[in-house]
C-alpha atoms as a printed R data frame, in Angstrom:
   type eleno elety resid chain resno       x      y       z
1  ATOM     1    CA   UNK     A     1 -35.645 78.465 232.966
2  ATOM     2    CA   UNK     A     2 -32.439 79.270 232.016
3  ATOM     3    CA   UNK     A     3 -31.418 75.323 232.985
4  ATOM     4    CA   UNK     A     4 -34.268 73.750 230.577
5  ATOM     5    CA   UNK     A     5 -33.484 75.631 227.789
6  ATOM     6    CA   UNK     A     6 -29.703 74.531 228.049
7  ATOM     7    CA   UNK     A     7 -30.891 70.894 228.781
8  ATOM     8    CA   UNK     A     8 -32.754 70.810 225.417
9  ATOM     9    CA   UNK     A     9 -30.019 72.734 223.498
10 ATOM    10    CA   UNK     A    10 -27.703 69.625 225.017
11 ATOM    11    CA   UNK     A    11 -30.564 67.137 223.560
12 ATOM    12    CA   UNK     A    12 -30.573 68.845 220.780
13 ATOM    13    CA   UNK     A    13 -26.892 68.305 219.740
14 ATOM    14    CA   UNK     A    14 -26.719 64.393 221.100
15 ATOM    15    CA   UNK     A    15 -29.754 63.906 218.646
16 ATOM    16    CA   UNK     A    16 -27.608 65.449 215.799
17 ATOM    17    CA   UNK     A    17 -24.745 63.767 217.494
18 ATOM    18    CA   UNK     A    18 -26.418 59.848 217.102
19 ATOM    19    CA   UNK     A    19 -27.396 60.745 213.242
20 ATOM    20    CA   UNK     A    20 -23.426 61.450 212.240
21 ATOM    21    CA   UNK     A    21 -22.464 58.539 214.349
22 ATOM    22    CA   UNK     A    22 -24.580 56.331 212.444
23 ATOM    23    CA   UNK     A    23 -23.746 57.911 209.115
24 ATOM    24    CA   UNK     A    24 -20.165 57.065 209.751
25 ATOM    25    CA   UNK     A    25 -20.103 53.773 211.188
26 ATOM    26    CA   UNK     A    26 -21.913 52.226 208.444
27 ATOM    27    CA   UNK     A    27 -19.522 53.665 206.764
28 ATOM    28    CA   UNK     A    28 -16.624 52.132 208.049
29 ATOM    29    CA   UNK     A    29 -18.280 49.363 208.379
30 ATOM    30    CA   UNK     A    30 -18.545 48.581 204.443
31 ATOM    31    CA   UNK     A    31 -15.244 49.463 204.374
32 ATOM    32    CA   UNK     A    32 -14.062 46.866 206.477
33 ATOM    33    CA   UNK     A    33 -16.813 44.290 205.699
34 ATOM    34    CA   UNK     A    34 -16.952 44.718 201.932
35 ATOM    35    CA   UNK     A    35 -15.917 41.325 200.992
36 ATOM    36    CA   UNK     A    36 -18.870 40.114 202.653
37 ATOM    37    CA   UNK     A    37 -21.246 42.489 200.328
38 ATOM    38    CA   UNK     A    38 -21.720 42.216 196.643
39 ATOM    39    CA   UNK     A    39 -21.628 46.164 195.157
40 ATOM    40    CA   UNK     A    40 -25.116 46.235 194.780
41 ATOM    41    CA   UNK     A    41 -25.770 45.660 198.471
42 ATOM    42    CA   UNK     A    42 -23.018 47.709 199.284
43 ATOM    43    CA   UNK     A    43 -24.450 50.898 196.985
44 ATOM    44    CA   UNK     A    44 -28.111 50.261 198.450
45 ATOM    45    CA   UNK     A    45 -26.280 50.178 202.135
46 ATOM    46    CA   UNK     A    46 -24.573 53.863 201.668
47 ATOM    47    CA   UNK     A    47 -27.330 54.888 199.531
48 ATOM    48    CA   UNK     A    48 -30.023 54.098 202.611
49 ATOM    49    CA   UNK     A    49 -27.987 55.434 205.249
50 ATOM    50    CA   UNK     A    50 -26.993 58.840 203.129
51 ATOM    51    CA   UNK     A    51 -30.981 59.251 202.648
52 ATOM    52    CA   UNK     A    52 -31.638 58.655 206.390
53 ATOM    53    CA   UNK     A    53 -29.429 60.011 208.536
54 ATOM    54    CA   UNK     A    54 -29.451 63.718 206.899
55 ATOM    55    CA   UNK     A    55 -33.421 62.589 207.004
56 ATOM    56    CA   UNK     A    56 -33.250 61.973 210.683
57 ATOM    57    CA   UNK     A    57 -30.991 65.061 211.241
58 ATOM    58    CA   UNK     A    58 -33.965 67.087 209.717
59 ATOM    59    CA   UNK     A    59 -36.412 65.712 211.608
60 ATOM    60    CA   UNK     A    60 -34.583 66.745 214.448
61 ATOM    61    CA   UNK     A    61 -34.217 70.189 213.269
62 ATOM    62    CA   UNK     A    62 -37.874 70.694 212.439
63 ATOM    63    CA   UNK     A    63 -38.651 69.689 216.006
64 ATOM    64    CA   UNK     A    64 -36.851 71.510 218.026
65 ATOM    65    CA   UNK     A    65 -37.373 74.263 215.608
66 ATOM    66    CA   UNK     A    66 -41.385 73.773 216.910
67 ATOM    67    CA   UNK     A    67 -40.610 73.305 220.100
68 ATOM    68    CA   UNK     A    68 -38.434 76.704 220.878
69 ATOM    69    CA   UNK     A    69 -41.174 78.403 218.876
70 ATOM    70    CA   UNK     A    70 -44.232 77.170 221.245
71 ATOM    71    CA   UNK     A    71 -41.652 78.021 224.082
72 ATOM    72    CA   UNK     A    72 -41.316 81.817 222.633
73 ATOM    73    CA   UNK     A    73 -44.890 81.530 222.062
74 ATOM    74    CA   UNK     A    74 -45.678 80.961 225.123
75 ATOM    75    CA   UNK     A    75 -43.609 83.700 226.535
76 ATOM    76    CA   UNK     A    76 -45.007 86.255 224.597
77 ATOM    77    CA   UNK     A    77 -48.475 84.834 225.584
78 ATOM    78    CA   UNK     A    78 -47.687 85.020 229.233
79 ATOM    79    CA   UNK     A    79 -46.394 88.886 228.699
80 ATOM    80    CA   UNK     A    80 -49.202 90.069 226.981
């Protein structure tokens, strides 16, 4: 049990791991690429990408957050 529940706490931080990536490769890449971009593009870029990737962080959050409750749940279930 003891294995899962590390597994999923591994998950966990690789999910939170892939929104940060994200967050700061676009980034860098308007950085390096902004000559290709007018502003506008470039604001509605960071502007997405700011809104999504804490969006997609929360998401995360809120599911394992339900999923180590039904675990606990189930636990207590099982004990009673």
């Amino acid at each position: 049990m003891s294995g899962e529940k590390d597994d999923r706490k591994k998950d966990e931080v690789f999910q939170y791991l892939i929104a940060s990536t994200s967050l700061i490769s676009w980034l860098f890449y308007f950085l390096f690429y902004s000559h290709l971009y007018t502003i506008e593009e470039i604001k509605s870029g960071i502007t997405f990408i700011s809104l999504a990737a804490p969006f997609y962080a929360l998401c995360t959050f809120i599911y394992y957050k339900r999923l180590y409750k039904a675990e606990i749940d189930t636990k207590i279930k099982k004990i009673s």
